[in-house]
N, C-alpha and C positions, 0 to 999 in steps of 0.2 A: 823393498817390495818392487817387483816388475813393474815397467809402465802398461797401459794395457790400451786397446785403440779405444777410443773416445765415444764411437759412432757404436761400435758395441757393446759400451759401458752403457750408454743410452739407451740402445735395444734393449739392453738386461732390466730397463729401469719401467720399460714397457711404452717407448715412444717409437714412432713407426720411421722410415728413413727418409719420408719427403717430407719430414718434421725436423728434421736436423743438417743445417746447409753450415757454408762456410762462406766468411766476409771478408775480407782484409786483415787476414793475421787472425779471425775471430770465428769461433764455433757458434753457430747461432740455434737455439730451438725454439720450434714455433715461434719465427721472425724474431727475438728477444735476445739477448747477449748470455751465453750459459761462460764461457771459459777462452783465453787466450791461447794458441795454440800456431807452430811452426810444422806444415807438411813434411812428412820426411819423403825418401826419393820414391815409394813406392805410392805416393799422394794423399800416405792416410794421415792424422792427427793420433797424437799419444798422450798418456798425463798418470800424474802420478794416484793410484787410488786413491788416497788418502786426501791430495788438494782438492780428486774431483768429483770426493763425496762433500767438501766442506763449500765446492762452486754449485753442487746437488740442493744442499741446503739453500743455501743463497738467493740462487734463482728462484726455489718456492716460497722465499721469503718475499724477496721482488715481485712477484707474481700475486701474492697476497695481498701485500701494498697496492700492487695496482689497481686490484679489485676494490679494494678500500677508499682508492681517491676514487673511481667511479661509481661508487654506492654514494660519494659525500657529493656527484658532480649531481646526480640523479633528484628530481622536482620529489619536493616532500609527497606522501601519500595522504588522498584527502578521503575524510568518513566520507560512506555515502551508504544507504540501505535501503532494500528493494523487498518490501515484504511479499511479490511475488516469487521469487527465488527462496524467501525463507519456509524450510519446513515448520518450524515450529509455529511460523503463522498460519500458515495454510491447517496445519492441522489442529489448533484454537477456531479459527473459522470454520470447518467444515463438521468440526463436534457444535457447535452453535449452532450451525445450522441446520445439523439431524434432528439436534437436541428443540431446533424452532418448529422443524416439520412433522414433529410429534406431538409438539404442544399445539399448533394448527389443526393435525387432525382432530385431536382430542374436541378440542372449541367447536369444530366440524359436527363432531356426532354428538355433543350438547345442543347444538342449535337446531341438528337435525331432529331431535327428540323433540323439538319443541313444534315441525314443521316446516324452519328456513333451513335447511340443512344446504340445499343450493339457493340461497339468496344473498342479493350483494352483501350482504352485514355478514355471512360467513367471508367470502371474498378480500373482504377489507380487514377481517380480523385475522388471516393468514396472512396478510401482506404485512400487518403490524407487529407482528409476532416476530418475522424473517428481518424486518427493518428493525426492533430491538435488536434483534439475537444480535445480529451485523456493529450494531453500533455501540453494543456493551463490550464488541473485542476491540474494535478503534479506539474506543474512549477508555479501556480499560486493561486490554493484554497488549494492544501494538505499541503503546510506551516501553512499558518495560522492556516487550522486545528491544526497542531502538537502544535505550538504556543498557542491554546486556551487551549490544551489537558492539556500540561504542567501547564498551571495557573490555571485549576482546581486543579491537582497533588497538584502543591506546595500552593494552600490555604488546601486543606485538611493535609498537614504537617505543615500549623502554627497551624489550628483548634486542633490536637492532640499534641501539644507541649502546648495550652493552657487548655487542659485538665491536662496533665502533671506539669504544675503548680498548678493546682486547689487540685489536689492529694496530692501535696506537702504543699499545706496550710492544707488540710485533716489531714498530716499528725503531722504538728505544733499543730491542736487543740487535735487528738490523745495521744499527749504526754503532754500535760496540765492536762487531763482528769487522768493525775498520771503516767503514764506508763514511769517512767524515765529511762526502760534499753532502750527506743527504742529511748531517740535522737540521741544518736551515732547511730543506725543505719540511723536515718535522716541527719543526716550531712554524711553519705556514699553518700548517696542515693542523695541528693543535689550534690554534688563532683561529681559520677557519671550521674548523667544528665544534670549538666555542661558541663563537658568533653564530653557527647554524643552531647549535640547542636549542641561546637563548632564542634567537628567532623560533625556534619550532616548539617552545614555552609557552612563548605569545601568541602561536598561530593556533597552538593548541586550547588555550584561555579564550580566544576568539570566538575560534568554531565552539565552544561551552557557551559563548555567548549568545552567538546566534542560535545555537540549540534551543534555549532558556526564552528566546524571544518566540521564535516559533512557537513551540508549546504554550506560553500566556495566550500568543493569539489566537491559538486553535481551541483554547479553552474560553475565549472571552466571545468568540465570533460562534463558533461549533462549527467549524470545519476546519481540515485537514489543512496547514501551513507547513510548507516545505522550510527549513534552513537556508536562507543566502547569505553570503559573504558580505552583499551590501542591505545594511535593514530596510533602505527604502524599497527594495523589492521584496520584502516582505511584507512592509505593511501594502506593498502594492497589490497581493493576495487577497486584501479584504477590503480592496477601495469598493466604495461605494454598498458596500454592507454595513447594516446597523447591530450592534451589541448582542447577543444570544438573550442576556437579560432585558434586552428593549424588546426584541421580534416577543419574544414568549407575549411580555405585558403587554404590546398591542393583539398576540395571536388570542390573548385570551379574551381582552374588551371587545374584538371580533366575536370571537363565539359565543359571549354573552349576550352580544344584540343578534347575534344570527337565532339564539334561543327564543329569545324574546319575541321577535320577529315570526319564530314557526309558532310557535305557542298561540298564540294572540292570535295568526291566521286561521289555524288546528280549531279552534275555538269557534271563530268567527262563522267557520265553514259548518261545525255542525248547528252553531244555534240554528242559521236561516234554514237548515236542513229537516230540523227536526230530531233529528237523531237519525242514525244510519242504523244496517241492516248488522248481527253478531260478527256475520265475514267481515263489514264493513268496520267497524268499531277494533275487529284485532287486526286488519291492511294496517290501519291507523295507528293502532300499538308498534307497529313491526316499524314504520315509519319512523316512528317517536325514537325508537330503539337504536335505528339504524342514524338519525339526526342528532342524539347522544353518541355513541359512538362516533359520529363526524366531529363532533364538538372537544372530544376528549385528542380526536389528533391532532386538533388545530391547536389547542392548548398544549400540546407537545412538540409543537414548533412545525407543524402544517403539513398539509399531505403531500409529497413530491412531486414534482409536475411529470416525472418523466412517465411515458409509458400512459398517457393522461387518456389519449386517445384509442388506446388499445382498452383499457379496461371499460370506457363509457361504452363499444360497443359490444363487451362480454355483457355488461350491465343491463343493455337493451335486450343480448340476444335473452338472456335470463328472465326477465321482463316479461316478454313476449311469450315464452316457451310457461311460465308460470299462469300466464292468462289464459293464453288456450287449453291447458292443462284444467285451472280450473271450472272456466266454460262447460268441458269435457264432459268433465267428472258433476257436474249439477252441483257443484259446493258454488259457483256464481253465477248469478243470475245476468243478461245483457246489462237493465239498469242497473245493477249494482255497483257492473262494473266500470260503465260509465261516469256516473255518479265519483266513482273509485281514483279514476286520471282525473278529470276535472277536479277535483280538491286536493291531489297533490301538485298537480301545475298552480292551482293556486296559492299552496304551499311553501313553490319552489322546491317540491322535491324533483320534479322533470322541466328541462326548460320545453316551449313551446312547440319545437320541432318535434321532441323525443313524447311527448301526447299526442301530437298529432299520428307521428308513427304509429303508438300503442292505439290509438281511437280507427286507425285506417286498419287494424291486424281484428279487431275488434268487429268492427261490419261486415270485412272478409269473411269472418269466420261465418256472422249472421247470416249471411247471405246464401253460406255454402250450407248452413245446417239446416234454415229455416226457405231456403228457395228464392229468398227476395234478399232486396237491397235496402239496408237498415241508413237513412239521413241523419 
């Protein structure tokens, strides 16, 4: 068979021609040694087809390899999971959370039936609803997530560890094919991706460990602990927090005496009173209602601070818009409704500032319906 030029056996093979240079006796492609070769007088390179499909092969064998040693040079891939990026969690939480704001309304237009329909105990029984929904997918769907997340991870690291064999047989027929300085670099190269397994066995048993740790303490504390590589920064996550089973058993001897406490005042306020007026008597119910309800989320591990100071002045404006409302409407009498704040500041249902506001919106109003200024 003819020789054929070199540089258009390459073209035919579909490499471009600032891809194929020559070196010292040597055709090189893409900077790499393809085949040996002597210029003839018109400056081209020639070979025989047949050696320089068997230098064709060759080279994509080398070129594999080399990929090969650069995938084993390359830092192991470490889990990590971002349940904002993940659909399936976004879409677990946002059916929760439909699913909470129907349950909220609903509670809504039961309480509305009953007359609090806008009072804070509806308020706080939508917030409670939306903080379940939120916290039965934490506590309940984002495990699993992270748990599926990981078994994808670790099949995509057998999947490239069984590449990494197939390389290595590449590498066995490579060195058949004559190339005998490179078994010793094979048996490096085996020895080294030995010793990377096993390391990436243990690194992988590891990171299962600190998995396992996290999750205990997010389940022992009730919140969310990240995985570290060193455990002391993990339990560094819950310094200075007490046990989820401690907080509860103190949140509940709390709300026990905080019972006791309203109960006993509730009491106290109507003996010397006499008895209050029917408006007065179901304010007092809706109170009781709404300080049960306080009680039940303290017993479920306490009302969140965040957002503390936004909701006391919805509270007020609510508050407020209810009293003159009822004013309005002749369903409260002035005393009545004094009578009304003064036994819940005694209560603690309003601290001292927030009566005084409602008792200053209160003379306002006197003043503006009746012409004078009520002391």
């Amino acid at each position: 068979m003819a020789d054929v030029g070199i540089r258009d056996y390459l073209k035919g093979r579909g490499y471009k021609d600032d891809e194929i240079t020559y070196n010292n006796g040597n055709v090189m492609l893409k900077n790499k040694f393809y085949a040996s070769a002597t210029p003839q007088a018109d400056g081209s390179t020639y070979g025989d087809p047949n050696k320089l499909n068997q230098a064709f092969n060759n080279y994509n064998m080398g070129d594999a390899l080399d990929t090969f040693k650069t995938n084993l040079a390359k830092p192991r891939a470490q889990f990590s999971y971002d349940p904002n990026s993940d659909q399936a969690y976004q879409s677990a939480l946002g059916a929760a959370q439909r699913s909470a704001q129907t349950a909220g309304n609903n509670a809504t237009v039961r309480l509305g039936a009953r007359g609090i329909g806008n009072s804070q105990q509806a308020l706080t029984t939508e917030n409670q609803i939306q903080q379940r929904s939120v916290a039965d997918v934490n506590s309940n769907i984002l495990p699993q997530l992270i748990n599926q997340a990981y078994g994808r991870f670790h099949d995509q690291q057998v999947m490239d560890d069984q590449n990494n064999d197939r390389y290595l047989n590449l590498a066995g027929t490579y060195n058949n094919l004559g190339q005998q300085d490179f078994n010793n670099n094979r048996l490096t190269q085996q020895d080294t991706f030995n010793n990377n397994r096993l390391t990436q066995q243990d690194e992988r048993q590891t990171r299962q460990d600190h998995i396992d740790l996290a999750n205990m303490l997010s389940e022992q504390y009730g919140i969310k602990v990240d995985p570290k590589d060193d455990p002391a920064l993990a339990y560094s996550q819950v310094a200075g927090l007490k046990p989820l089973n401690m907080r509860e058993y103190e949140d509940r001897r709390a709300a026990d005496e905080f019972d006791r406490q309203y109960k006993t005042a509730s009491l106290a306020n109507r003996g010397s009173s006499g008895g209050g007026s029917a408006i007065d008597n179901e304010m007092d119910q809706i109170k009781l209602e709404t300080a049960r309800l306080n009680l039940d989320t303290l017993k479920n591990g306490g009302k969140p601070a965040a957002k503390a100071a936004e909701e006391s002045a919805k509270k007020m404006e609510n508050e407020k818009s209810g009293l003159v409302n009822g004013l309005k409407s002749g369903d409260l009498s002035y005393s009545d409704a004094e009578k009304s704040i003064k036994t819940d500041l005694a209560a603690g249902f309003y601290t001292s500032e927030e009566a005084a506001e409602l008792l200053k919106v209160l003379q306002t109003w006197a003043a503006s319906a009746y012409g004078q200024r009520w002391n």
